[in-house]
Every structure is written in structure tokens, then in C-alpha cells.
SERO-4910 file (N, C-alpha, C, O; in steps of 0.05 Angstrom, whole numbers):
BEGIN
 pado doro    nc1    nc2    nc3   cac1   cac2   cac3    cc1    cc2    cc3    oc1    oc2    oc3
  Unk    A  -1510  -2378  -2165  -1530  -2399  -2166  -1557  -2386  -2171  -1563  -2365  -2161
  Unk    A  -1572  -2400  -2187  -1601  -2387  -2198  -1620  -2408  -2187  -1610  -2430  -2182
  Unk    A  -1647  -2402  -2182  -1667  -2420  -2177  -1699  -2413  -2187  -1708  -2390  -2185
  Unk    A  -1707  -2425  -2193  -1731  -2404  -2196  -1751  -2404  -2170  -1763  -2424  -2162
  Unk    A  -1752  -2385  -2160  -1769  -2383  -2130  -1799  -2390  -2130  -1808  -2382  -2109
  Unk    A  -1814  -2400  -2143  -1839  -2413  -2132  -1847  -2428  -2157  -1869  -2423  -2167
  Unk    A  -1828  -2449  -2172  -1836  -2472  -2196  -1811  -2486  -2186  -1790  -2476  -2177
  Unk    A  -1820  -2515  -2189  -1792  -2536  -2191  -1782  -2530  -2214  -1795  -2525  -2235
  Unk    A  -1748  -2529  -2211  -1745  -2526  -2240  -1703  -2526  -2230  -1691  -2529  -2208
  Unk    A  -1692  -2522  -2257  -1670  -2525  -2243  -1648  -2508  -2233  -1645  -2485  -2242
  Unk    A  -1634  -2518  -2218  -1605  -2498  -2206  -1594  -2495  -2228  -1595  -2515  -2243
  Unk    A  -1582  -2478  -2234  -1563  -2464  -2244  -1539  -2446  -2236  -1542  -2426  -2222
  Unk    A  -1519  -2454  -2243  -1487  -2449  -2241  -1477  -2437  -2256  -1471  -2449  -2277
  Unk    A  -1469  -2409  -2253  -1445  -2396  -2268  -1424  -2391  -2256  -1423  -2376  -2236
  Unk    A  -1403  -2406  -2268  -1377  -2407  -2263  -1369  -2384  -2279  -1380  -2372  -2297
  Unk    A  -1336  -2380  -2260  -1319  -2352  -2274  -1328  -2317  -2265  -1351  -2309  -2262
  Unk    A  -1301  -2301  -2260  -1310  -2273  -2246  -1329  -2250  -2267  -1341  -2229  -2261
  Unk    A  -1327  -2258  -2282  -1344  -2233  -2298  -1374  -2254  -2313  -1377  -2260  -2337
  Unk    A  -1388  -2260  -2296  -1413  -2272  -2296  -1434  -2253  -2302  -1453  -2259  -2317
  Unk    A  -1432  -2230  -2289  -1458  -2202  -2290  -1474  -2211  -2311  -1495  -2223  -2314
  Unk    A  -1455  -2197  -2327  -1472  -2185  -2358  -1491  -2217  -2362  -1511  -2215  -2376
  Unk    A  -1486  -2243  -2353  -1503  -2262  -2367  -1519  -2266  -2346  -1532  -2286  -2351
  Unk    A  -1527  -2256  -2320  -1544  -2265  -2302  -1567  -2261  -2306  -1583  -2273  -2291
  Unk    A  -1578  -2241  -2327  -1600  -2235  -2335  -1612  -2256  -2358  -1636  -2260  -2359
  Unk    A  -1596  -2267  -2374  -1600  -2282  -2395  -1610  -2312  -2374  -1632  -2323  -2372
  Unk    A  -1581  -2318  -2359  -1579  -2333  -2347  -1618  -2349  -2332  -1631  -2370  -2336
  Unk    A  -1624  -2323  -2316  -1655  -2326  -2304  -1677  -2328  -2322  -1700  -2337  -2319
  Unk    A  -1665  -2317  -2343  -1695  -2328  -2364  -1699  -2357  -2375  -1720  -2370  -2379
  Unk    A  -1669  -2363  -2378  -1667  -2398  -2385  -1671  -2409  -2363  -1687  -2427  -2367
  Unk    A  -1665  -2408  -2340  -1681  -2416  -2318  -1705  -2423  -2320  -1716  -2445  -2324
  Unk    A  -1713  -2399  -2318  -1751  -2404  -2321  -1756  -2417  -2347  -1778  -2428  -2345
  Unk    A  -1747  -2421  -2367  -1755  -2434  -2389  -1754  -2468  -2379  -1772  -2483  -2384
  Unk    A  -1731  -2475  -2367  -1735  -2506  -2363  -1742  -2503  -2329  -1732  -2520  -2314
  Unk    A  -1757  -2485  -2321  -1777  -2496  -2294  -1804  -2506  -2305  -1809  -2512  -2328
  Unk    A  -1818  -2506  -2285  -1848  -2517  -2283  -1855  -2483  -2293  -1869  -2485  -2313
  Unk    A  -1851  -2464  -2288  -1866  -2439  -2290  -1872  -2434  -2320  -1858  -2439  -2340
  Unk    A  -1905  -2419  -2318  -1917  -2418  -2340  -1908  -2401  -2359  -1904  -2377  -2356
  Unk    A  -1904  -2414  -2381  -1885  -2408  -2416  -1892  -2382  -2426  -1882  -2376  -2448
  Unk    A  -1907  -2365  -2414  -1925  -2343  -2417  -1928  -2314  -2405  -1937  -2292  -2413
  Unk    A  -1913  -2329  -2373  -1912  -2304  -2351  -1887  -2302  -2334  -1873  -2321  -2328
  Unk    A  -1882  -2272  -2326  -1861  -2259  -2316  -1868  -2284  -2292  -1888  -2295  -2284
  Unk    A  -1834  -2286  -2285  -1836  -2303  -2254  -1812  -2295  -2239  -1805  -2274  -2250
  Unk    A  -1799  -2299  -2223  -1781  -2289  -2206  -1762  -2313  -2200  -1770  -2333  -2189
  Unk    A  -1736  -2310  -2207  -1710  -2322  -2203  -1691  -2315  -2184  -1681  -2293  -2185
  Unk    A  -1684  -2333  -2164  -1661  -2317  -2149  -1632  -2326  -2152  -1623  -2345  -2164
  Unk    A  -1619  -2301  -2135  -1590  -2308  -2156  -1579  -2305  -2130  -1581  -2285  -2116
  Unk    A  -1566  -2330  -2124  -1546  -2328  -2099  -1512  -2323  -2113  -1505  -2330  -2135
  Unk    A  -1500  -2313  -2099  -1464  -2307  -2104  -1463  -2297  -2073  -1476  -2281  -2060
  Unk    A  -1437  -2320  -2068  -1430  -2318  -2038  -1453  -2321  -2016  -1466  -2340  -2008
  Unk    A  -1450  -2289  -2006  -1473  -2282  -1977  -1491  -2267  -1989  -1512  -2266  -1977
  Unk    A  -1490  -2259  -2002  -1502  -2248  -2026  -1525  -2257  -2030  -1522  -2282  -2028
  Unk    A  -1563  -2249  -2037  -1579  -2253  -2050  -1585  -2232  -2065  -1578  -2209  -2060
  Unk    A  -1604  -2241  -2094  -1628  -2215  -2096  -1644  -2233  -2117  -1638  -2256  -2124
  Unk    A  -1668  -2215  -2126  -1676  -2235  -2143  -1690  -2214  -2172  -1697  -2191  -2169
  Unk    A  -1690  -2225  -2194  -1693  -2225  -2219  -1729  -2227  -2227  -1744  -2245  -2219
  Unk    A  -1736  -2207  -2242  -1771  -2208  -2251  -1766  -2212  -2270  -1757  -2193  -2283
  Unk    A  -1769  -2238  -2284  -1761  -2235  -2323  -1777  -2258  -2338  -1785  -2278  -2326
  Unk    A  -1782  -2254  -2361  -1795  -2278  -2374  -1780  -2300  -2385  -1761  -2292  -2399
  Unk    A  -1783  -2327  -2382  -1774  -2339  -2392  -1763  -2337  -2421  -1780  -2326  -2436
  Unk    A  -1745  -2344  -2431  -1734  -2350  -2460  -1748  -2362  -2476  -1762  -2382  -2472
  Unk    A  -1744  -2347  -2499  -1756  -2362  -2522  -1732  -2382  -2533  -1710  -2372  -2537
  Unk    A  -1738  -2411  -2538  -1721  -2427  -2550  -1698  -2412  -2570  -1677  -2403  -2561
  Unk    A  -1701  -2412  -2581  -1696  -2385  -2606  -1656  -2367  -2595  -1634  -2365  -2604
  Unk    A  -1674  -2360  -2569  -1655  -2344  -2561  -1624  -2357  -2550  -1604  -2343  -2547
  Unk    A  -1626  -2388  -2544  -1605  -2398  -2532  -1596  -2418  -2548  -1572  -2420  -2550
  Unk    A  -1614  -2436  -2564  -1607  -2469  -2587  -1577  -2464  -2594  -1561  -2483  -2595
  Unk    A  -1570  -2436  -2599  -1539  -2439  -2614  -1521  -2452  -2589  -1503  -2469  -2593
  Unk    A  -1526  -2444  -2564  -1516  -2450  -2539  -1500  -2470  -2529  -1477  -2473  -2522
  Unk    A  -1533  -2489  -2535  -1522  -2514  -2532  -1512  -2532  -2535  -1511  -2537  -2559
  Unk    A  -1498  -2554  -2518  -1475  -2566  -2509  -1489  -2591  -2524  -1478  -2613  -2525
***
């Protein structure tokens, strides 16, 4: 589960065991559909299990995900 730690914005869910490699992608689209500014590094946290840590990354550029989507 992803959140972005200080903008409303939304949860995010990755399902399936080999998630890693996208958790970094994963926190940038995060921050792209939070409140956090379109401009600056912000901080995402990534829960699995008991598990925390959290992510310094810039939001996504549109660009990078459109093929993506559902």
C-alpha cells in the first residue's frame, strides 16, 4: 500500500509477489494524482505487511504512464 505522507491524495494497491521493481514507479504516480506540488520531490510511504519505509521521488510526468491506463 502507497500513500503520499503529507498531501491528500490516493491509496494505492499492488497486488501480486514480485511488486519491487514497480514500487518506485508506483510512488511517483502517487504523487502525481495527490494534492502535492507538480514540481517538487515529496515523500510516499509504502506499507507491505509489518513492514514500513518510505520513498523521496518526483511525481510522474503524464507521459510516463497514459499507455497504462485502464
Amino acid at each position: 500500500m502507497l500513500e503520499d505522507k503529507e498531501n491528500v491524495g490516493p491509496t494505492v494497491l499492488l497486488r501480486g509477489d514480485n511488486t519491487g521493481k514497480h514500487v518506485e514507479f508506483s510512488a511517483s504516480v502517487t504523487l502525481r494524482y495527490s494534492d502535492a506540488p507538480k514540481n517538487k520531490t515529496g515523500i510516499v510511504l509504502v506499507h507491505k505487511n509489518e513492514d514500513g519505509r518510505e520513498i523521496s521521488t518526483k511525481p510522474a510526468e503524464e507521459t510516463s504512464y497514459i499507455k497504462l491506463r485502464i
